[in-house]
C-alpha positions, 0 to 999 in steps of 0.5 A, a space after each residue: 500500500 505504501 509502495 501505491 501511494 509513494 508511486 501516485 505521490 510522484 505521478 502527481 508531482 511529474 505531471 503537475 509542472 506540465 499544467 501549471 501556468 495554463 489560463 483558467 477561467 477569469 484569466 486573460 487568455 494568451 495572444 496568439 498570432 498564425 496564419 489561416 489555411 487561406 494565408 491571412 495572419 490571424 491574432 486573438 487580438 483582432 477579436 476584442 469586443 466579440 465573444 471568440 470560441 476556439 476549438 484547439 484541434 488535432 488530426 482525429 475524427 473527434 475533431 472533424 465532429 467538432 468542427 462540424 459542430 462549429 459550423 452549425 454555431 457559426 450559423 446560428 450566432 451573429 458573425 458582429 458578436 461572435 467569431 469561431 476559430 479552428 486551430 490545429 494545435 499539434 504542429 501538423 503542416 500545412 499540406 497535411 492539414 489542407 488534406 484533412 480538411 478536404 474529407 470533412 463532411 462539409 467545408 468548415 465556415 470559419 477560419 482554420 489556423 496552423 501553429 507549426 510551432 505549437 505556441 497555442 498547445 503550450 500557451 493554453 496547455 492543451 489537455 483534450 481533444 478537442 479542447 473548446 476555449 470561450 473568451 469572452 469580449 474583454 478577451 478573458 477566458 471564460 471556459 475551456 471544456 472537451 467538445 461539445 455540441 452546438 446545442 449547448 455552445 449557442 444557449 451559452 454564448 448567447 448568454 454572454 452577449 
């Protein structure tokens, strides 16, 4: 028992190092800046006054469900208030991303950014896949949850608007 409890002591103490500093809720959210798929550089910054959902992808089929989930939020929210960012947070090229993309279901309707060198996945210490990260129109993170569906992000957005 002792020899359990010795071994769970020193996961905890190797993993935590590996979290700390990651925003929390009511925390400023960490500038970025990449690029989109379509070239154009993106910051966080650009966005301040909107409420901005972010889904920190990788290539997986998890993903792809939250992207379509985007596009159905992007439909239903007022693109003034609310924008909608992809990024594949896991230092994918750009090729193999562009190839990804083009087996979606449907073309994703909100920009999709590249982070060659894992910035955002650092910066925002990525735990999930998808992660979904709220911020709010001060640019204060307001929620960072696993995916969810566009029947629960639009209620909540709303809320915030």
């Amino acid at each position: 028992m002792r020899k359990i409890f010795l071994s769970l002591i020193i996961m905890i103490l190797a993993v935590a190092p590996a979290f700390a500093g990651a925003p929390s809720p009511g925390e400023q959210a960490p500038e970025f800046s990449l690029k989109s798929m379509g070239g154009k550089q993106v910051a966080l910054s650009d966005f301040k006054g909107k409420v901005v959902i972010i889904g920190m992808f990788h290539i997986c089929v998890p993903c792809m469900n939250q992207a379509m989930e985007f596009n159905k939020v992007r439909d239903q929210l007022n693109e003034d208030q609310v924008v909608v960012l992809g990024i594949n947070t896991n230092g994918d090229s750009r090729e193999a991303v562009a190839n990804y993309l083009s087996k979606f279901p449907e073309k994703v309707q909100f920009p999709y950014l590249i982070d060659p060198a894992k910035g955002v996945y650092q910066s925002y210490s990525q735990r999930d896949m998808p992660t979904v990260l709220i911020i709010d129109q001060k640019g204060v993170l307001n929620t960072r949850t696993q995916g969810v569906g566009a029947d629960q992000l639009v209620p909540y957005i709303k809320k915030m608007l």
